[in-house]
C-alpha positions in Angstrom: 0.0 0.0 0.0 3.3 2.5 0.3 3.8 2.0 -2.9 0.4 3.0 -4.0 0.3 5.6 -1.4 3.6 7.0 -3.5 2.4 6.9 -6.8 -0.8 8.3 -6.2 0.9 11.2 -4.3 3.2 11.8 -7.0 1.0 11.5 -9.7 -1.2 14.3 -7.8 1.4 16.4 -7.2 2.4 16.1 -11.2 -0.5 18.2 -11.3 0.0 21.2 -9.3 3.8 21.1 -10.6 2.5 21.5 -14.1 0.2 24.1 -13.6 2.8 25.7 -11.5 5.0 26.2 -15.0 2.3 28.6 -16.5 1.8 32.6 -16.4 -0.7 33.5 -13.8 -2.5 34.4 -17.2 -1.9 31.8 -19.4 -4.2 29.4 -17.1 -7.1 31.2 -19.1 -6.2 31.1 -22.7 -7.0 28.7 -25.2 -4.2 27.3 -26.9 -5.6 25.4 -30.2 -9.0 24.7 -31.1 -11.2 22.5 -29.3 -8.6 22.3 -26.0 -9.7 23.5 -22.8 -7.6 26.0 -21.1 -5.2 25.0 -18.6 -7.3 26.9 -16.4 -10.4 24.5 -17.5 -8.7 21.2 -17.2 -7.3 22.1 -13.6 -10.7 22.0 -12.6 -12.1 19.5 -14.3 -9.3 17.2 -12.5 -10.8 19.0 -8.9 -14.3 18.1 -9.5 -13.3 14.3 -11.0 -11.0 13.8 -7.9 -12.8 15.2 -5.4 -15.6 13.2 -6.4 -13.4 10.2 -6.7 -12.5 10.8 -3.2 -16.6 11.1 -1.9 -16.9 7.4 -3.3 -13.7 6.3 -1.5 -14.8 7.8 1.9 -18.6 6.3 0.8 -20.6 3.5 1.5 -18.9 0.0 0.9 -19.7 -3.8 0.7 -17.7 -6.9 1.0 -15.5 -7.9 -2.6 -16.5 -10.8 -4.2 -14.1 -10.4 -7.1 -10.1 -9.2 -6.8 -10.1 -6.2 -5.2 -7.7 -4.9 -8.7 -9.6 -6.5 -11.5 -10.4 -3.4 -13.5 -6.8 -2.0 -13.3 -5.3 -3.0 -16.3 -8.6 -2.3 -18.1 -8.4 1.3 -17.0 -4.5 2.1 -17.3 -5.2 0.6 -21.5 -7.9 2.9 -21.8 -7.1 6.1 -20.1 -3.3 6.0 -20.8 -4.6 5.8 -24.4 -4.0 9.3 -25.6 -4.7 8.6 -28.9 -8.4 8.3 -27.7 -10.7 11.8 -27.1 -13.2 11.3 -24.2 -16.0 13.4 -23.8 -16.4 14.6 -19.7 -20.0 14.3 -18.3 -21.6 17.1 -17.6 -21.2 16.8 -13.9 -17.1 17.3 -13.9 -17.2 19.3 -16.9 -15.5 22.6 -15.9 -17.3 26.5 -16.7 -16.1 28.0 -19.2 -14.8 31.3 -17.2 -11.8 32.9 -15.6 -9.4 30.7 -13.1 -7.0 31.8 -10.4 -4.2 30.1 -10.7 -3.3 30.1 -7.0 -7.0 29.2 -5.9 -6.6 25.5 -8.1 -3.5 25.5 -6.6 -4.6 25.5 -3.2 -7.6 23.2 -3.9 -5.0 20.5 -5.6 -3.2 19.9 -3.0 -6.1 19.7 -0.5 -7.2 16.4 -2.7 -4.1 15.0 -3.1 -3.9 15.4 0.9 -7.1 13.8 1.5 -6.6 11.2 -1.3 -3.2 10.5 1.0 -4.9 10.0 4.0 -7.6 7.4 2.7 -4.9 5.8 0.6 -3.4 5.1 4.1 -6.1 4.6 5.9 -8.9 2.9 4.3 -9.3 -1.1 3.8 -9.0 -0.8 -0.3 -10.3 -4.1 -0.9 -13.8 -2.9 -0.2 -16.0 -2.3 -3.2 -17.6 0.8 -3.3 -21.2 1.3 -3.5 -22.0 4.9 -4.2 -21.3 4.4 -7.4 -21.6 2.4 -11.0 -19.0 3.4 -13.2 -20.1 3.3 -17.2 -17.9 0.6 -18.8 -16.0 -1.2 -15.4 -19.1 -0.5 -13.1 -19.0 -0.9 -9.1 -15.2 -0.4 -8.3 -13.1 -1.2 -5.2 -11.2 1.6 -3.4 -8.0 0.0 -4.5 -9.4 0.5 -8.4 -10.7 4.1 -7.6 -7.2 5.0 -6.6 -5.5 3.9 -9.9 -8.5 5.6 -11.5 -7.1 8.6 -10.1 -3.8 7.8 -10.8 -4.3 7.0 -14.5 -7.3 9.7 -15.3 -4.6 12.4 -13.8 -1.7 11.0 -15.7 -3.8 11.7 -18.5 -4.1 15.3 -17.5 -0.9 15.6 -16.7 0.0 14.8 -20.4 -2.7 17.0 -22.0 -1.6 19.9 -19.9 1.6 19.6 -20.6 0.5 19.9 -24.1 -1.7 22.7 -23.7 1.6 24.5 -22.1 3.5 23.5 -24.6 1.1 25.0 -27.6 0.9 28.7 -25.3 4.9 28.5 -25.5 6.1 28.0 -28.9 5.8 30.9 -30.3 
């Protein structure tokens, strides 16, 4: 569980390292059609991980199936970047302006909470609050390599979106 406790730590912080690399300005511009600004995506990764972290610290039941069963599935499909998902509407960010240092702030609140159950929480339990389109009802254990791979994937396209405000 250190191990995971690591990775999901680093992987969180990833996040508030990248965003860290931008003008307190740039976190508001688009930088190629159809991209959300950095601004955008910053947020969208607060409302998917803080809602990740509601169905960790949820209801559970007992597992009846190994407690990482969906993880492979998950790292394939979300470490695909050649793939475009569309957010649901629920963790879709607005479309208005961001403070950098107020994402900031709220990042690293997450990634401390998401520590704490990481370290504290039976993972094997399968949680109940929620069905999950595709892998359905997941164990805490699967929810935290959700996190891990559904930031990584963030962490790339922000990189990106850096990237296409910097080569001018």
């Amino acid at each position: 569980m250190e191990k995971i406790t690591k990775e999901v730590e680093e992987t969180l912080l990833a996040v508030e390292n990248t965003l860290s690399k931008f003008d307190a300005t740039e976190i508001n511009i688009v930088p190629f059609k159809e991209s959300w600004t950095a601004g955008q995506l910053a947020e969208h990764v607060i409302l998917a991980n803080s809602g990740f972290l509601q169905v960790i610290n949820g209801p559970v039941t007992e597992t009846d199936k190994p407690a990482d069963m969906m993880v492979a599935q998950m790292r394939n499909d979300l470490l695909n970047f050649s793939v475009k998902f569309n957010s649901p509407d629920e963790i879709c960010p607005e479309i208005r302006l961001y403070s950098q240092h107020v994402l900031l702030a709220r990042l690293k609140e997450i990634r401390n909470e998401i520590s704490i159950a990481t370290t504290s929480l039976d993972l094997t339990k399968t949680c109940s609050a929620f069905k999950w389109p595709v892998y359905g009802f997941l164990t805490r254990l699967e929810i935290v390599f959700f996190v891990i791979y559904h930031t990584r994937r963030h962490v790339h396209q922000l990189v990106n979106i850096y990237t296409g405000l910097n080569t001018n």
